[in-house]
C-alpha positions as CSV (number, residue, x, y, z in Angstrom):
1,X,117.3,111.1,157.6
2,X,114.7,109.0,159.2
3,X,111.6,110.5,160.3
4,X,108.3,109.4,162.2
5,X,104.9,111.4,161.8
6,X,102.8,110.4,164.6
7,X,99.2,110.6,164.2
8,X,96.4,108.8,161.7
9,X,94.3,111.7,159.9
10,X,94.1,113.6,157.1
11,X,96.6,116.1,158.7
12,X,99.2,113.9,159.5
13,X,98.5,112.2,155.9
14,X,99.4,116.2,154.2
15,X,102.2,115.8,156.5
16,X,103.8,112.9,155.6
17,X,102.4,113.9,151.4
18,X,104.9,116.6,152.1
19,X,107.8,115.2,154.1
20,X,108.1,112.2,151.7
21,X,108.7,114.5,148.9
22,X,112.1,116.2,150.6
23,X,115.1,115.0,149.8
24,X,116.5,114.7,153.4
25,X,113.7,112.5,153.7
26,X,115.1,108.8,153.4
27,X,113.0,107.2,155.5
28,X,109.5,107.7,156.6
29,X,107.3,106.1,159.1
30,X,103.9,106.7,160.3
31,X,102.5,105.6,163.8
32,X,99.3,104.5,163.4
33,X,98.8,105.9,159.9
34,X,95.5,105.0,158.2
35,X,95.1,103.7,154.3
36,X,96.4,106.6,152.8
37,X,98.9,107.1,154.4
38,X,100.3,103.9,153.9
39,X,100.8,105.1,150.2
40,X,103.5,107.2,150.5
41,X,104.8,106.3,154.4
42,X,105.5,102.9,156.0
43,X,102.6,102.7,158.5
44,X,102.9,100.9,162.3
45,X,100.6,100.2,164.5
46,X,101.2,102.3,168.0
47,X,98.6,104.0,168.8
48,X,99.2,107.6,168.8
49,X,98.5,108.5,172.6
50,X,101.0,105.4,174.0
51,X,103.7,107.5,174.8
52,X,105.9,104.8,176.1
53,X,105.4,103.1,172.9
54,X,106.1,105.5,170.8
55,X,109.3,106.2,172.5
56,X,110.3,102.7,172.3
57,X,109.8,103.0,168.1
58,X,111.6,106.2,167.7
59,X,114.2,104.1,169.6
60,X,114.0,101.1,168.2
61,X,113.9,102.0,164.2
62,X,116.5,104.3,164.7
63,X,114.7,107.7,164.3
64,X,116.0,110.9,163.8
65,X,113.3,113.0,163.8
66,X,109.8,112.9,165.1
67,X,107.0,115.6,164.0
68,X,104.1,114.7,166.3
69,X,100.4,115.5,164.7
70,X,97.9,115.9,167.2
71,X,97.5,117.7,170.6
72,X,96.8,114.5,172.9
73,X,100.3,113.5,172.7
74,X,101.7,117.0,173.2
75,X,100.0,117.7,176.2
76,X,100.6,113.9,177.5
77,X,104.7,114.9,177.2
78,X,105.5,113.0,174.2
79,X,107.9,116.2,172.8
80,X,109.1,115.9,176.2
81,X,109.8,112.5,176.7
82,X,111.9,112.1,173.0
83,X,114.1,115.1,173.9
84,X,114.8,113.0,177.2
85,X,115.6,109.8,175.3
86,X,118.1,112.0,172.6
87,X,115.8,112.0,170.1
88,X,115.1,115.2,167.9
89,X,111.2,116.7,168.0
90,X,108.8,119.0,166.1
91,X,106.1,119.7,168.8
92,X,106.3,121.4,172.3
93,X,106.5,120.2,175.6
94,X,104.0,119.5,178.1
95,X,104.5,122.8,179.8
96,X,104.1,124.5,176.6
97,X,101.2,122.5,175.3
98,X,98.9,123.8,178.0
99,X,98.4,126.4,175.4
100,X,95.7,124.3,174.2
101,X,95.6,121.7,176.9
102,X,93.8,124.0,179.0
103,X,91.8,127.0,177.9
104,X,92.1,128.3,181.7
105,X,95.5,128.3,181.5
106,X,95.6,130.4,177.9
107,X,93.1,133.1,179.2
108,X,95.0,133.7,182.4
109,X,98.3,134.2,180.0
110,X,96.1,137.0,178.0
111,X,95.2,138.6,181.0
112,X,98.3,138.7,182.7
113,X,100.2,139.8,179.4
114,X,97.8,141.6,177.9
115,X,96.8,139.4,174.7
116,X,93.4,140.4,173.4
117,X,90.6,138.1,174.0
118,X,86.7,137.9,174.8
119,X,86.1,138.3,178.7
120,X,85.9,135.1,180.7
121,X,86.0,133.7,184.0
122,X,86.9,130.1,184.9
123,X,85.1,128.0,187.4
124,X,84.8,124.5,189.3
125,X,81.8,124.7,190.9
126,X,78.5,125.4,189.4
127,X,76.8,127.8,192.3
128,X,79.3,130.4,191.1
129,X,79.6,129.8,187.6
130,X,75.9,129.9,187.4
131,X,75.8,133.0,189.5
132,X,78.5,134.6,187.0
133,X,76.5,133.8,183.8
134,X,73.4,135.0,185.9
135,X,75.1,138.5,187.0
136,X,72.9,141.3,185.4
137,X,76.1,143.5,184.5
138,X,77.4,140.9,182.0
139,X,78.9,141.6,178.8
140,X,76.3,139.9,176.8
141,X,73.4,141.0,178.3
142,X,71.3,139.0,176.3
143,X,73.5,138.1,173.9
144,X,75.1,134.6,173.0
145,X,77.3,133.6,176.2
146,X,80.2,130.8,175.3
147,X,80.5,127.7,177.9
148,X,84.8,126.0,177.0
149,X,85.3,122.9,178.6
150,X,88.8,123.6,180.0
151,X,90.8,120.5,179.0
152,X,91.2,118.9,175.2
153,X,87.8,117.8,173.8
154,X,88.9,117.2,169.7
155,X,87.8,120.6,168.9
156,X,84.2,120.0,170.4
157,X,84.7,121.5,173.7
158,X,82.6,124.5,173.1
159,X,78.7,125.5,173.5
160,X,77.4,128.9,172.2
161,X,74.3,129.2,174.4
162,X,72.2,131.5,173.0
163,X,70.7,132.4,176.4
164,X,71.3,131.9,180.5
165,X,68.9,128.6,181.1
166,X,71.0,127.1,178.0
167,X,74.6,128.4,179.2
168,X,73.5,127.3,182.9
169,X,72.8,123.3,181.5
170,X,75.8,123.4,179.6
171,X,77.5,124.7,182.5
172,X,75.9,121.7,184.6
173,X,76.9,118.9,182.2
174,X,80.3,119.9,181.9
175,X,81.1,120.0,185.3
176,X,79.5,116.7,186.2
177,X,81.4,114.9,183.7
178,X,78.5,114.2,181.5
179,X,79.6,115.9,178.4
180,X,83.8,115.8,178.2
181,X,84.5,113.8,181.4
182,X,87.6,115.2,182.8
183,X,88.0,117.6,180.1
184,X,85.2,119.6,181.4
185,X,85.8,119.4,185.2
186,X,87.1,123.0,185.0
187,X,85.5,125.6,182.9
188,X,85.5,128.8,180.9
189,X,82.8,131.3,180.4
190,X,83.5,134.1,178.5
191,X,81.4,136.6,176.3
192,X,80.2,136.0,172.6
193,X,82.7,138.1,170.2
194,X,81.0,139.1,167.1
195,X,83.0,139.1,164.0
196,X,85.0,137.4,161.1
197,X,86.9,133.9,162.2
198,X,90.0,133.0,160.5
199,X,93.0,130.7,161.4
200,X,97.0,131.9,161.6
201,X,99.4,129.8,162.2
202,X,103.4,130.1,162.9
203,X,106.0,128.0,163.6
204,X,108.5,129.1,166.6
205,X,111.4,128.0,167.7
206,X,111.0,129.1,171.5
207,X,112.1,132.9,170.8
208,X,111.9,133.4,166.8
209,X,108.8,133.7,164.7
210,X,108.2,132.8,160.8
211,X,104.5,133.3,160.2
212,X,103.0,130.3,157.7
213,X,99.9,131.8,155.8
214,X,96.3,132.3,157.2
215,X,93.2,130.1,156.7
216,X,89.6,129.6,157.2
217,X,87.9,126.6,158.1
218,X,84.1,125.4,158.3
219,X,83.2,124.7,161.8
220,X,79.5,124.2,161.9
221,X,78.5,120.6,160.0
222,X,75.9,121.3,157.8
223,X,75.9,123.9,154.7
224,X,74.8,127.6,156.2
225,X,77.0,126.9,158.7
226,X,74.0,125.2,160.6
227,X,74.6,122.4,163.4
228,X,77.2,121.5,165.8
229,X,80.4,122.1,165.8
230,X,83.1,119.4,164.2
231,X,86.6,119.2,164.0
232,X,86.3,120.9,160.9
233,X,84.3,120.3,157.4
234,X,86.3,121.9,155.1
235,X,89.2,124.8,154.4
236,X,90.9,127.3,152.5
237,X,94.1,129.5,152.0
238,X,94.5,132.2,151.4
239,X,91.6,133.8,153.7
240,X,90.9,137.5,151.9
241,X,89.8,138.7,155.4
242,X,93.6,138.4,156.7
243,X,94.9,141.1,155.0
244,X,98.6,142.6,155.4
245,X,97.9,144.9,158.1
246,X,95.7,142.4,159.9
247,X,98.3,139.7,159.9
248,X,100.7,142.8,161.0
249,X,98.2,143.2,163.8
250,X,98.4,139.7,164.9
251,X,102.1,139.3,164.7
252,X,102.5,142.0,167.0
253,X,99.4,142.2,169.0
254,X,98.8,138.2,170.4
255,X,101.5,135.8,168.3
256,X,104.4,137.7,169.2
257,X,103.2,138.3,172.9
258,X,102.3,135.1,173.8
259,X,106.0,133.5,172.6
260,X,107.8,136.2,174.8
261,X,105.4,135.4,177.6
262,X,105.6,131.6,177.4
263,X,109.2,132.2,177.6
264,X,108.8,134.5,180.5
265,X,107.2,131.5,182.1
266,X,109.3,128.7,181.7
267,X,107.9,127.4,179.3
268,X,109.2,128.1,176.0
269,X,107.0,127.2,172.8
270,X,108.7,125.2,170.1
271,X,106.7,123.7,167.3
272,X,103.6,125.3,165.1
273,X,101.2,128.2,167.1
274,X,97.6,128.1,165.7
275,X,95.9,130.8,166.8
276,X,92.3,130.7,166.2
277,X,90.9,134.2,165.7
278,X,88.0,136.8,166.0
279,X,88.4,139.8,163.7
280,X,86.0,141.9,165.9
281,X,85.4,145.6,164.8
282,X,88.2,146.6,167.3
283,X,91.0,144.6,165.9
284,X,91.9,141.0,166.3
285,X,91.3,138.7,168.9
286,X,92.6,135.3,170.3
287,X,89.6,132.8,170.4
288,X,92.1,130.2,171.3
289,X,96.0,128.6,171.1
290,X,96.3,125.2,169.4
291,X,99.7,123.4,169.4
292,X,99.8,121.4,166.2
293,X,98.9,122.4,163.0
294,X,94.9,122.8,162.3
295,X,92.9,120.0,160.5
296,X,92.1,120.7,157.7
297,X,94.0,123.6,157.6
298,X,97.1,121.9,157.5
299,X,96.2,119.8,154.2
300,X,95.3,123.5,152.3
301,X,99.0,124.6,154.0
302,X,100.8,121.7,152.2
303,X,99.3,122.3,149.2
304,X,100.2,125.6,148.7
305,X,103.6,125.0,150.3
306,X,106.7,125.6,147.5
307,X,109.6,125.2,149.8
308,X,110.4,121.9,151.4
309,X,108.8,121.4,154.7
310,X,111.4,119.8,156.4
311,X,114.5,122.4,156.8
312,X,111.2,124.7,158.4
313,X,110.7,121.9,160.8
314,X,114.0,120.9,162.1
315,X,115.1,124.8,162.1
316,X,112.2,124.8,164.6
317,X,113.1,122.4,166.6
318,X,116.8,123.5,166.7
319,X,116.3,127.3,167.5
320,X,117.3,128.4,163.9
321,X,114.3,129.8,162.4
322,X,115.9,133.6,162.6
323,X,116.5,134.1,159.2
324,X,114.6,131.3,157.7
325,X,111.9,131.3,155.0
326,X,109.1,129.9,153.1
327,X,107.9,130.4,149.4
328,X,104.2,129.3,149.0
329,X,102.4,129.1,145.8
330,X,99.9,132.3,145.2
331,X,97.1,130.1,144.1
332,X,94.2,129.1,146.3
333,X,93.8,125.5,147.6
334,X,90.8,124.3,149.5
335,X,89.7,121.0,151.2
336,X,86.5,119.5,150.9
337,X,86.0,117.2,154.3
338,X,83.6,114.2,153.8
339,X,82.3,112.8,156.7
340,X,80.4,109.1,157.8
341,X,76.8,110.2,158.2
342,X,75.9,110.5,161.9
343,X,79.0,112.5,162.2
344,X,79.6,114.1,164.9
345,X,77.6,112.2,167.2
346,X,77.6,109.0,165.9
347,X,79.6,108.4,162.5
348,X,78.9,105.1,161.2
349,X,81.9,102.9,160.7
350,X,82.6,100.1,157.9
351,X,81.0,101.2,155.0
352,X,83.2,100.6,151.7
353,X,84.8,103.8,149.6
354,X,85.2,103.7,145.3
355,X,86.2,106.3,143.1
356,X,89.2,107.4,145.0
357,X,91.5,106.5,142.2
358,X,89.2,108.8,139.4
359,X,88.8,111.5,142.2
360,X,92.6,111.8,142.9
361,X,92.9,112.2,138.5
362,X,91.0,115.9,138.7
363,X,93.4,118.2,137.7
364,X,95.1,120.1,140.5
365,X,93.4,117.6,143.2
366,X,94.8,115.3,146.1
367,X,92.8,113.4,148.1
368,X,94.0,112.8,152.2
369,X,92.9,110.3,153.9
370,X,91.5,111.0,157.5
371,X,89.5,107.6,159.1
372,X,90.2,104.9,156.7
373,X,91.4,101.6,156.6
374,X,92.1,98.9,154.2
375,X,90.8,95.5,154.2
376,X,92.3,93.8,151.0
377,X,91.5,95.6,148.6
378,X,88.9,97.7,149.8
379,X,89.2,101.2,151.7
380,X,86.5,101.2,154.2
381,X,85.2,104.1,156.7
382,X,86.8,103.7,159.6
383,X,86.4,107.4,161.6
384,X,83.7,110.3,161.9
385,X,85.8,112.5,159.2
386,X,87.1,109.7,156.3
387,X,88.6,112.2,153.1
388,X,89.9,115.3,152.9
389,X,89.5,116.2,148.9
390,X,91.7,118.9,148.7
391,X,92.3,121.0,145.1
392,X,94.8,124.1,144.3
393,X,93.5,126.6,141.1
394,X,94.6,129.8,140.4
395,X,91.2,131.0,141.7
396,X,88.7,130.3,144.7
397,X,86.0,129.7,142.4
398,X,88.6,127.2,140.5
399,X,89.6,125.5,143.7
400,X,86.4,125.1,144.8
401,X,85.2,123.6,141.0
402,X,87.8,121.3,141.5
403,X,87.6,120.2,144.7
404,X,83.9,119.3,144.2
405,X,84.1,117.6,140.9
406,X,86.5,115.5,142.7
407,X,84.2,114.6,145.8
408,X,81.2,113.9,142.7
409,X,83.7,111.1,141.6
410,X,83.9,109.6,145.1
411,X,81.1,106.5,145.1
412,X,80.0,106.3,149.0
413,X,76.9,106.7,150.1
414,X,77.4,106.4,153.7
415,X,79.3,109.7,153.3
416,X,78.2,113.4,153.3
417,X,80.3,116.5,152.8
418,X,79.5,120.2,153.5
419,X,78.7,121.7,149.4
420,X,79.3,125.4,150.8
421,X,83.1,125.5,151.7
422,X,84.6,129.0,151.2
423,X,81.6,131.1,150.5
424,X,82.8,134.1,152.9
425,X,84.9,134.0,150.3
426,X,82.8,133.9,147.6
427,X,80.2,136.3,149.5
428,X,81.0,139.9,147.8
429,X,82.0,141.9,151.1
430,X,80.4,145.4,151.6
């Protein structure tokens, strides 16, 4: 079988890690890739948001399967536009990406079906959404109040303003443009939950659910969990706050709903469901829908991934996931992101990368590549997020060991990396 990843990060490098290990897998391409990549996939250069180009390739080299990567593409119709042109997908369509093409659009489904979620109203003009956020008989009466751009904004789309003036500006920027251009031309406001976050992901084949196992990622960029938010510094699986009864509680409380109601809408959802959650006091709730796999949390998935990926994909994509399953490993795997510094404002670009060959030696270790590139020999930065040093151990603790005596190995001092991933898990819980 031929297949195409589409995408260029460290997700999309797991990906392919795992897809060229399949046996069905005789052919594997990766549009754009990045230096890693190119180690275990044939890389070419379209750029992953050229939909008519990427058409064209899957066309052209004879593809039999596409699994798309990131949102961008999913919400511009790429899932679409293959299925159109005969060409077999892992991804959703357009209709169905608005799960996380538009946050508007994914609260409105909760209401409407009953999904639990934080209280929100969403707004285009600033004289009412300041008069909302002003409204004495708020939720958060002091509290944190949480400003979503509406449209895709890589993951960055969110303020926490810890009081009115602050979730007023943030307000003001968005909808002028300033901060998100057209992402932000519509926004959310909803109250602060308070709580545990974790990730839960599922792949669905427009009626059918097999849930994957759950994760946490590191939002915030500096250790502490200090700063602003990033695509993600780091992950791990499995997340001890997402017991059995929770992840019952999910299944059947916002996972489950939300593929019956997409369905209900038209819009049937086929691909992977990440479902970024609050585990409040009163149960799990949906923060937000993404419709590709998260990133990191993919990498920390394929690790710990037994079975082969790609029957789970295609059976997906075909409507056949009723009576399919996975086996995972029981170990813990964790990912270590390290970032150009300036990230995520202003990453610096260019700088050259050693070690990786020493780092990738640690036992139990794999190192993705995120933004890199190679020129000649060298691997140079080439992104805000570069590596993903990712580890599997029997134990946290023995992930974790790992995963930094890898990064220690890594000789590049343009880059910075969180030192702190997984220390809710670590943190003894009362």
């Amino acid at each position: 079988m031929r297949i195409m990843v589409v995408g260029n990060g460290g997700r999309e490098h797991a990906l392919c890690w795992a897809i060229a290990a399949s046996p069905l897998c005789d052919r594997l391409i990766c549009a754009p890739g990045n230096a890693g990549i190119a180690e275990v996939a044939e890389c070419i250069a379209v750029g992953q948001e050229d939909v008519d180009a990427l058409v064209d390739l899957a066309r052209r080299e004879a593809i039999d399967f596409v699994v798309v990567g990131p949102e961008a593409p999913l919400v511009a119709g790429l899932a679409d536009r293959l299925v159109e042109a005969g060409i077999k997908v892992f991804g959703p369509s357009a209709a169905a990406a608005r799960l996380e093409g538009s946050k508007g659009f994914t609260k409105d489904l909760c209401r409407k079906y009953g999904i639990p979620t934080a209280t929100y109203e969403r707004f285009t003009e600033v004289d009412a959404a300041e008069a909302y956020i002003r409204r004495q008989d708020n939720l958060w009466k002091g509290a944190p109040i949480v400003v979503k751009a509406d449209g895709l904004a890589a993951g960055k789309g969110v303020i926490i303003a810890k009081d009115e003036a602050e979730a007023v500006a943030a307000m003001k920027d968005m909808l002028a443009g300033n901060r998100f251009g057209t992402a932000g031309s519509s926004v959310v406001i909803e109250e602060f939950m308070e709580g545990e976050e974790a990730s839960f992901f599922a792949l669905i084949d427009g009626e059918h659910v097999l849930p994957l196992v759950a994760a946490q990622d590191h939002k915030r960029v500096g250790d502490g969990d200090v700063g602003p938010n990033t695509g993600g510094m780091g992950a791990y699986s499995p997340a001890p706050c997402v017991t059995p009864e929770v992840a019952r509680r999910v299944m059947d409380e916002i996972i489950l709903p939300t593929v019956r109601a997409m369905k209900a809408e038209g819009a049937p959802f086929r691909g992977v469901l990440f479902a970024g959650l609050m585990l409040t006091k009163s149960g799990p709730k949906l923060i937000e829908y993404n419709c590709r796999f998260g990133d990191p949390e993919c990498q920390v998935l394929m690790m710990r991934l037994k079975s082969d990926i790609v029957p789970a994909l295609l059976a997906a994509a075909d409507g056949e996931l009723a009576h399919f399953d996975l086996r995972w490993h029981d170990e813990t795997a964790l990912s270590v992101v390290m970032a150009a510094k300036g990230y995520p404002d202003n990453p610096q670009r260019g700088s050259e990368i050693h070690g990786l060959e020493a780092a990738g030696k640690v036992e139990g270790v794999a190192v993705f590549h995120a933004g890199t590139k190679r020129d000649g020999d060298r691997i140079l930065a080439n992104g805000g997020r570069v590596l993903n040093v990712t580890a599997m151990a029997p134990t946290v603790e023995e992930a974790r060991r790992r995963a930094y005596a890898a990064v220690d190995r890594i000789d590049w001092p343009e880059g910075f990396c969180r030192r702190d991933i997984a220390w809710r898990a670590l943190t003894p819980r009362g």
